[in-house]
C-alpha positions as CSV (number, residue, x, y, z in Angstrom):
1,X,0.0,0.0,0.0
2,X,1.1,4.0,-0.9
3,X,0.9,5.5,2.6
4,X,2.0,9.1,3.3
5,X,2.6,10.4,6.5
6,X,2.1,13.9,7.1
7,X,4.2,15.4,10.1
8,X,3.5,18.8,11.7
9,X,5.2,21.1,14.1
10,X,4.7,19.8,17.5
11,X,7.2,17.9,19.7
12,X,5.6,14.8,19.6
13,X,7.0,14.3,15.9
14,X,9.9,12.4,17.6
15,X,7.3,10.2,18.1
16,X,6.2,9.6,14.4
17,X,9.6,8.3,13.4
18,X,8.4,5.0,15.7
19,X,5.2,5.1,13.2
20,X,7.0,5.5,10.0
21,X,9.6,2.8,11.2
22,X,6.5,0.4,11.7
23,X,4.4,1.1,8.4
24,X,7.6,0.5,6.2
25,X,8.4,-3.0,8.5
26,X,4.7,-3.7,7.2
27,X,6.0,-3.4,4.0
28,X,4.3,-0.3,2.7
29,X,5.2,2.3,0.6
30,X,5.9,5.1,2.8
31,X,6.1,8.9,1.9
32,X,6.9,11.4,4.6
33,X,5.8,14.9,4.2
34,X,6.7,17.4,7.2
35,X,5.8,21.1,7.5
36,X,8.6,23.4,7.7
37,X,7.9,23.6,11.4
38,X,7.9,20.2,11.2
39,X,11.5,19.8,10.4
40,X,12.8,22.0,13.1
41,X,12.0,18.8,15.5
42,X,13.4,15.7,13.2
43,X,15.0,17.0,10.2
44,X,14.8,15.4,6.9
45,X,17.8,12.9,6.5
46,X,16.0,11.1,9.8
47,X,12.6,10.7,7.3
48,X,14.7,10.0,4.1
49,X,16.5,7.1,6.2
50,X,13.4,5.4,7.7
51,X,11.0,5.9,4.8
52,X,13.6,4.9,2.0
53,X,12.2,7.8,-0.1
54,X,13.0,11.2,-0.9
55,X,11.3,13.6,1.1
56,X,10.6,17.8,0.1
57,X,8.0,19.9,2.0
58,X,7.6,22.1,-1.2
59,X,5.0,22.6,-4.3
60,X,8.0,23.7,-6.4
61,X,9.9,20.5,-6.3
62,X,9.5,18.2,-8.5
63,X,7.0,20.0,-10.4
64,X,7.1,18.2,-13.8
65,X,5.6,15.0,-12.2
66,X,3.3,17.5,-10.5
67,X,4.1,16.3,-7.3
68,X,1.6,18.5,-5.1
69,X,-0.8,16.8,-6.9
70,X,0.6,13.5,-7.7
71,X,1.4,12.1,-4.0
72,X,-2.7,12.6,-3.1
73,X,-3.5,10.6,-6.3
74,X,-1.4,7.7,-5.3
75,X,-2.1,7.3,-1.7
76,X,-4.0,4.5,-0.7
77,X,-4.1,6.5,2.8
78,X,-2.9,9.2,4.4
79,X,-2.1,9.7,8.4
80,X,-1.2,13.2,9.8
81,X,1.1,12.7,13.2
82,X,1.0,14.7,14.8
83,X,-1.5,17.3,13.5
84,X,-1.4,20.5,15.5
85,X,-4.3,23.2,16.4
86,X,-3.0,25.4,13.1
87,X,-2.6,22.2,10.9
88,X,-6.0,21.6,11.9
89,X,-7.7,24.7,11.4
90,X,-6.0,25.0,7.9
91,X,-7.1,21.3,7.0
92,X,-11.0,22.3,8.0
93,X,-10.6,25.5,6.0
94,X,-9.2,23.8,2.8
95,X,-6.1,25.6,2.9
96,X,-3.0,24.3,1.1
97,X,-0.1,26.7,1.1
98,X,2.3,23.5,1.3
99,X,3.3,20.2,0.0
100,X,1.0,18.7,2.8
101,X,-2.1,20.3,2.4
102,X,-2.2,19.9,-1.0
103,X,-1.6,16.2,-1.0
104,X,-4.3,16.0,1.5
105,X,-6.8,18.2,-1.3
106,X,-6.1,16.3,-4.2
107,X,-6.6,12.5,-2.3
108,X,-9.8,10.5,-2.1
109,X,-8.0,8.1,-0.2
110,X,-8.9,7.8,4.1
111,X,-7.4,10.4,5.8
112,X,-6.2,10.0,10.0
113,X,-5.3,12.9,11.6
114,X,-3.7,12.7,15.3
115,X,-4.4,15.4,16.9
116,X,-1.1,16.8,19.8
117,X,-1.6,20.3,21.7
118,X,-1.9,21.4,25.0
119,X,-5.4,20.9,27.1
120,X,-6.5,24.0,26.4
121,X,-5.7,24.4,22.9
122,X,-7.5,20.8,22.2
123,X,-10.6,22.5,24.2
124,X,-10.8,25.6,22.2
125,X,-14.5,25.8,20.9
126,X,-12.4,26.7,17.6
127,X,-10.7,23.5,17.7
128,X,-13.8,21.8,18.3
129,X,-15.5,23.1,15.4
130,X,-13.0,22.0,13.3
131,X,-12.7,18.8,14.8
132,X,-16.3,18.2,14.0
133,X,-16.0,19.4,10.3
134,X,-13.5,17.2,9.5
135,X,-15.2,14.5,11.0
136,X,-18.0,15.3,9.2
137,X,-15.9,14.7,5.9
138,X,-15.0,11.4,7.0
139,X,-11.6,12.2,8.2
140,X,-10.6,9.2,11.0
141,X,-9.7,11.4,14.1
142,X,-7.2,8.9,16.5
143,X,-6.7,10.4,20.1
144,X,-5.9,12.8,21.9
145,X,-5.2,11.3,24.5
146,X,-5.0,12.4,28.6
147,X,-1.8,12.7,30.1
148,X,1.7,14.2,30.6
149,X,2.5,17.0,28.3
150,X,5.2,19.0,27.3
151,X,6.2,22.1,30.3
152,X,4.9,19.5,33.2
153,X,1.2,20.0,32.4
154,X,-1.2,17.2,32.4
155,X,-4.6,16.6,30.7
156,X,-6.2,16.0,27.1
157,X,-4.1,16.6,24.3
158,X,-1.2,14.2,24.3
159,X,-0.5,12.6,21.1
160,X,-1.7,9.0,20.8
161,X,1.2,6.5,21.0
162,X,2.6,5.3,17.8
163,X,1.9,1.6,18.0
164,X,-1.9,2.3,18.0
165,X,-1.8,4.6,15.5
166,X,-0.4,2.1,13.9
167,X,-3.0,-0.6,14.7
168,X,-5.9,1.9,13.6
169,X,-4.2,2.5,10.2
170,X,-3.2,-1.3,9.8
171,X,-7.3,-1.7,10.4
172,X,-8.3,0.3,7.6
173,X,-5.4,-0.6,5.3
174,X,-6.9,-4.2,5.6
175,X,-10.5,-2.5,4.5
176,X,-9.1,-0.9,1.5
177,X,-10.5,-1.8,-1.9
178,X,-12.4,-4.6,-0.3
179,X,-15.2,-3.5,-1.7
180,X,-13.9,-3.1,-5.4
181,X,-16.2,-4.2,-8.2
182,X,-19.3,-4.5,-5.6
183,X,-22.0,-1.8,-6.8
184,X,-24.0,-0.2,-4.4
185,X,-27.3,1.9,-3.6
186,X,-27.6,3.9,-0.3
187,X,-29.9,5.9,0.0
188,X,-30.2,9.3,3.0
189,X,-32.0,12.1,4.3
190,X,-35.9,12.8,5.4
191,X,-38.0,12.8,2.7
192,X,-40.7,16.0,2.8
193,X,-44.0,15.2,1.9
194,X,-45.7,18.6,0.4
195,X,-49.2,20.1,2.2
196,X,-49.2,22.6,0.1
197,X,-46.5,24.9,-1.7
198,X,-45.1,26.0,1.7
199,X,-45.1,23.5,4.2
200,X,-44.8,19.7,4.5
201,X,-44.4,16.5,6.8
202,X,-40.9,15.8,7.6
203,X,-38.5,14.3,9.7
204,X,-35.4,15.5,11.7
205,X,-33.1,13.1,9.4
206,X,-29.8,14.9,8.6
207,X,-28.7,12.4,5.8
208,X,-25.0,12.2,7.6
209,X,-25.3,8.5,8.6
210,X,-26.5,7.7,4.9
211,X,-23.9,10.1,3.2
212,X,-21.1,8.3,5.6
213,X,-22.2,5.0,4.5
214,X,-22.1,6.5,1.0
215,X,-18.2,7.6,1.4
216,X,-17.1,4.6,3.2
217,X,-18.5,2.2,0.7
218,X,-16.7,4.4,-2.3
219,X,-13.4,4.9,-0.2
220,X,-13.5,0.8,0.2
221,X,-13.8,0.5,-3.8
222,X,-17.4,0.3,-4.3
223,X,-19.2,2.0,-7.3
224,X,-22.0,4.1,-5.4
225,X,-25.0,5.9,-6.1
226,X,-26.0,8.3,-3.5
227,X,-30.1,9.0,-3.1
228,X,-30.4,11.9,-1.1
229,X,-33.5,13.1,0.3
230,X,-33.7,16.1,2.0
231,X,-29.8,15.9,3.8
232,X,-28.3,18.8,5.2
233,X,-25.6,20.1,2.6
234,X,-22.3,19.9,4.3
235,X,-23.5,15.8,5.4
236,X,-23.4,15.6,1.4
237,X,-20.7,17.6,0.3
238,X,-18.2,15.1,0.7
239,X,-19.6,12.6,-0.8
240,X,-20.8,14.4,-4.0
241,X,-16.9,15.6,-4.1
242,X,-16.3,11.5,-4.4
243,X,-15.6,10.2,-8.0
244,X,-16.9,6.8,-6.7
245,X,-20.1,8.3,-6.0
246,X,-23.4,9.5,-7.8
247,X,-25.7,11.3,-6.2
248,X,-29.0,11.6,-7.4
249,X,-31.7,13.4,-5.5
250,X,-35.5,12.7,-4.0
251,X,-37.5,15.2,-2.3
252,X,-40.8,12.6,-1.4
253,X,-41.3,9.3,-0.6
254,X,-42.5,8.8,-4.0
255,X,-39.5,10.1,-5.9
256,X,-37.4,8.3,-3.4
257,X,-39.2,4.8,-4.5
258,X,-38.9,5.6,-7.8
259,X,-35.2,6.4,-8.0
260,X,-34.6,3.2,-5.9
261,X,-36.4,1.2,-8.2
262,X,-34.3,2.6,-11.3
263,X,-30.9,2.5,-9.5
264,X,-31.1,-0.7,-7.4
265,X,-32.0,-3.4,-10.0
266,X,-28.2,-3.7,-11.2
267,X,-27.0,-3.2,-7.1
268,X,-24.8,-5.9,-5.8
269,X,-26.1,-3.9,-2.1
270,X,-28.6,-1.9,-1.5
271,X,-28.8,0.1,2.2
272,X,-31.8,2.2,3.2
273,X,-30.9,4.3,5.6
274,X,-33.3,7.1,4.2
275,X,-35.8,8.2,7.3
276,X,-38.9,7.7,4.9
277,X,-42.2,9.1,6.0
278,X,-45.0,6.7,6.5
279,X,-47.8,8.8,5.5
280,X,-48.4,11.8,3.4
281,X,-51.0,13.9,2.7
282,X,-54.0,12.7,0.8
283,X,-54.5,15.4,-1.4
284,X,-51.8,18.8,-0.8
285,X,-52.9,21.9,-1.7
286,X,-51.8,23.9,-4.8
287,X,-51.9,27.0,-3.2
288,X,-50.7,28.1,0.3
289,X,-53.8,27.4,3.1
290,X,-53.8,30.5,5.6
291,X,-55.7,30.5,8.8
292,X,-58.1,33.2,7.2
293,X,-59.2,30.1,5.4
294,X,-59.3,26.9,8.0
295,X,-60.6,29.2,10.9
296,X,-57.5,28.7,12.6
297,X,-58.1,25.0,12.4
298,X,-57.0,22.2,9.8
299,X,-57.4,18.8,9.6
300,X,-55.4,16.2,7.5
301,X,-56.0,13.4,5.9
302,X,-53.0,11.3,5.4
303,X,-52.3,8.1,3.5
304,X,-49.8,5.3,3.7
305,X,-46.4,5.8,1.6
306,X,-45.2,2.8,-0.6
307,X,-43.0,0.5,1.8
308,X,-39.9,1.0,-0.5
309,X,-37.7,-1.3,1.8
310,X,-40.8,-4.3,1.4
311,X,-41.2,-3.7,-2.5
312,X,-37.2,-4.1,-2.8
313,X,-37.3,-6.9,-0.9
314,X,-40.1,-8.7,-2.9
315,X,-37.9,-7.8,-6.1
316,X,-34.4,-8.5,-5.8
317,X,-32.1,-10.3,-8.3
318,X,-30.4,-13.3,-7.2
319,X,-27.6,-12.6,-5.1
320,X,-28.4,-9.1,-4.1
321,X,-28.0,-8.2,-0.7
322,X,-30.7,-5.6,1.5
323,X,-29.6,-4.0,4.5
324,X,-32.5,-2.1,6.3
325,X,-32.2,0.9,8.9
326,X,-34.4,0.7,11.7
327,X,-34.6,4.3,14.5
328,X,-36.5,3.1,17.9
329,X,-37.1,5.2,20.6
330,X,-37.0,2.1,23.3
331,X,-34.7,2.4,25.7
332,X,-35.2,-1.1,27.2
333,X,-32.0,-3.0,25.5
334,X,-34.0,-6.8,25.8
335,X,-37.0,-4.7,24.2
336,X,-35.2,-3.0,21.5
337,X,-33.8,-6.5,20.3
338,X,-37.2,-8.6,20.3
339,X,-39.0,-5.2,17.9
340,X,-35.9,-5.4,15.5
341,X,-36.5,-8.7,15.3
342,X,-39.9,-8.2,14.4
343,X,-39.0,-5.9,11.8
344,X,-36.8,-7.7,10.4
345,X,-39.2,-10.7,9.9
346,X,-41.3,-8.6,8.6
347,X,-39.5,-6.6,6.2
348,X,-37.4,-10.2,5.0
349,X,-34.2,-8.1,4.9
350,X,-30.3,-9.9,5.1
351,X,-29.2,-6.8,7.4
352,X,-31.0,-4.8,9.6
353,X,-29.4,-2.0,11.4
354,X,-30.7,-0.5,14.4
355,X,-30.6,2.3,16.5
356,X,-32.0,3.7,19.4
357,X,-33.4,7.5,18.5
358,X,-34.5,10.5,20.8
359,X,-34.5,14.0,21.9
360,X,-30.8,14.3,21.5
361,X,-29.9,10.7,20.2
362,X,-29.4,9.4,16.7
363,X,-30.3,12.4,15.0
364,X,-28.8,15.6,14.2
365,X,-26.1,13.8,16.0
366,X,-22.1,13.6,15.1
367,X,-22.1,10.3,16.8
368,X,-24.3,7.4,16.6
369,X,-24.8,3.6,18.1
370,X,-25.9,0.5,16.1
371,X,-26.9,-2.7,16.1
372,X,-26.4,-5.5,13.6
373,X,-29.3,-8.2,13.3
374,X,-28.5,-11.3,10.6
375,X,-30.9,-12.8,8.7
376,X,-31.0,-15.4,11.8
377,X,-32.1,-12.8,14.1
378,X,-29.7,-13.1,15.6
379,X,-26.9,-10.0,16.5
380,X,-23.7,-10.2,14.7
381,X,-22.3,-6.9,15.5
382,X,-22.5,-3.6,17.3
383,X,-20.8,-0.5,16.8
384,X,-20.3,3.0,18.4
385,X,-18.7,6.4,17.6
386,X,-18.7,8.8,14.5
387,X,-21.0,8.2,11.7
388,X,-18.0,7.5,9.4
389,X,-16.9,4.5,12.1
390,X,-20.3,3.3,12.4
391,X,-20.7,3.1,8.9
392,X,-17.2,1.5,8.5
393,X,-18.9,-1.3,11.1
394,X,-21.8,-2.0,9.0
395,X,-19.9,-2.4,6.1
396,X,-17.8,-5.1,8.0
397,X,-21.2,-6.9,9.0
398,X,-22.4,-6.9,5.3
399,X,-18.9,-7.8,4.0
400,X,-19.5,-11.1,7.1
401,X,-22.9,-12.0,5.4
402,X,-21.9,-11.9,1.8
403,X,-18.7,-13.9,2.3
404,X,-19.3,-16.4,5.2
């Protein structure tokens, strides 16, 4: 595998050379590319030596092979150790006024970043922000961790020890193109079902959990088309910016069952994670209804949507595998099993993933918590954390079930 490691100017980049040593004794193809700052804690004969490759923090070397550009084309993944506050803050802003940043622009590949600063640097609502934007794009985000630091403080912010940064990248090197030739339909978002021009039914679905299956389907080598219903834009961005992934969009439940039934007939997988409203309106208006007109009251009458997940179900090709997406609100573990269960039964799906769903759970969330039921009923897997390692996890339990 092509691996770059991108080193940044904090004191823990001593501790980087252990992680470089370890990637090449793995056998990898291993690129350093330091900041400038970088280099003032281990200069570049020690990374030249240890990665058996030339190394240059500059645009302007190499430029006929285009290496700014080149490097992010060939990686297969990219780790940044240690990543300070700036490097950070530059990363989430798209910035790339060095060989680094724009190596990490022009990849598609899965990006780690471990984060190193002091405790109150690495609490910095600014640092948080951007922490949760890059995690948003999928970026893998390994540590900090609490303990010593440099100067005799001691809290959250100490660079995550080489060995298990190693382990995490040797985790999703082990993931990569597994997925290659497999063609796949997820589909994300609430879908809005009109009441009249202005208003509609909806759900509080972001579409991130979708869009992260989306990207981590296409980063393992799948061929993906995207149906987003309503999703909030930055959950998409990234994976419209994907050239694995096509995203075609569905504002009802309607359009959403018809795009399905166009796209999924040649899917090897097909994952509905869409939140899909069960009911719409009977008959929506054509022209706004104002209170002036109801009397301050209105009554709907709503009717069952198509059961996209059932009519896929009832209409797969040989070999194809469904993976269903199921939000409770029970909070009663032995409970929330036995209605899966049900569900599953009753939908005849190969996968069904479940989570639990409230007030401040599941949605609108950067984090979420799943549960894997077989076709058995019976739970092969669980997973917690970011969207993008949650959706990492399912991927693993549909990867189980198609290849026993």
């Amino acid at each position: 595998m092509y691996v770059i490691v991108g080193v940044t100017g904090g004191i823990a980049a001593y501790k980087s050379v252990q992680l470089v040593r370890l990637l090449v004794l793995d056998s990898h193809e291993v690129h350093v590319v330091p900041t400038e700052d970088a280099l003032r804690f281990v200069g570049i004969p020690t990374w030249e030596a240890l990665s058996r490759n030339p190394v240059t923090t500059s645009v302007h070397d190499d430029v006929a092979k285009v290496r700014h550009v080149a490097l992010g084309q060939a990686a297969d993944l990219i780790v940044v150790a240690p990543a300070t506050a700036n490097f950070l803050a530059k990363m989430a802003a798209g910035l790339a006024d060095d060989l680094l940043g724009t190596s990490l622009l022009a990849t598609t590949a899965p990006v780690v970043v471990a984060p190193a600063m002091h405790t109150e640097m690495w609490r910095h609502p600014a640092t948080a922000h951007n922490i949760e934007v890059l995690r948003g794009r999928g970026v893998h985000v390994v540590g900090p961790e609490d303990g010593p630091l440099t100067g005799g403080d001691v809290g959250p912010g100490r660079m995550t020890e080489p060995e298990r940064i190693h382990a995490f990248v040797a985790g999703l090197l082990g993931r990569a193109r597994d997925l290659a030739g497999v063609r796949v339909v997820v589909t994300a978002g609430g879908t809005r079902e009109p009441i009249d021009p202005v208003r509609y039914i909806g759900n509080r679905s972001s579409g991130r959990q979708g869009a992260a299956v989306a990207l981590a389907a296409a980063d393992r080598g799948a061929t993906v088309t995207l149906i987003a219903a309503h999703v909030e834009t930055d959950a998409v961005l990234p994976a419209s910016a994907h050239p694995g992934i096509d995203v075609v969009r569905a504002e009802t439940a309607e359009q959403l069952a018809k795009a399905v039934a166009a796209h999924a007939v040649e899917a090897d997988v097909v994952v509905m994670a869409a939140a899909v409203a069960d009911y719409r309106v009977a008959e929506a208006s054509d022209r706004k209804l104002t209170k002036e007109e109801t009397g301050g009251q209105l009554t709907l009458s709503l009717v069952a949507t198509t059961d996209i997940l059932a009519g896929l179900v009832a209409a797969r090709p040989d070999g194809q595998t469904i993976v269903g997406f199921a939000a409770e609100t029970e909070t009663d573990a032995a409970k929330l099993r036995e209605r899966a269960r049900r569900k599953r039964r009753r939908k005849g799906v190969d996968l069904l993933a479940v989570n639990e769903v409230g007030w401040e759970k599941g949605f609108e969330s950067a984090d979420n918590e799943l549960m894997f039921l077989g076709s058995a009923d019976e739970v092969i897997g669980s997973a917690s954390g970011t969207k993008r390692e949650v959706a990492d996890a399912l991927w693993d339990a549909v990867r189980s079930i198609r290849l026993p």
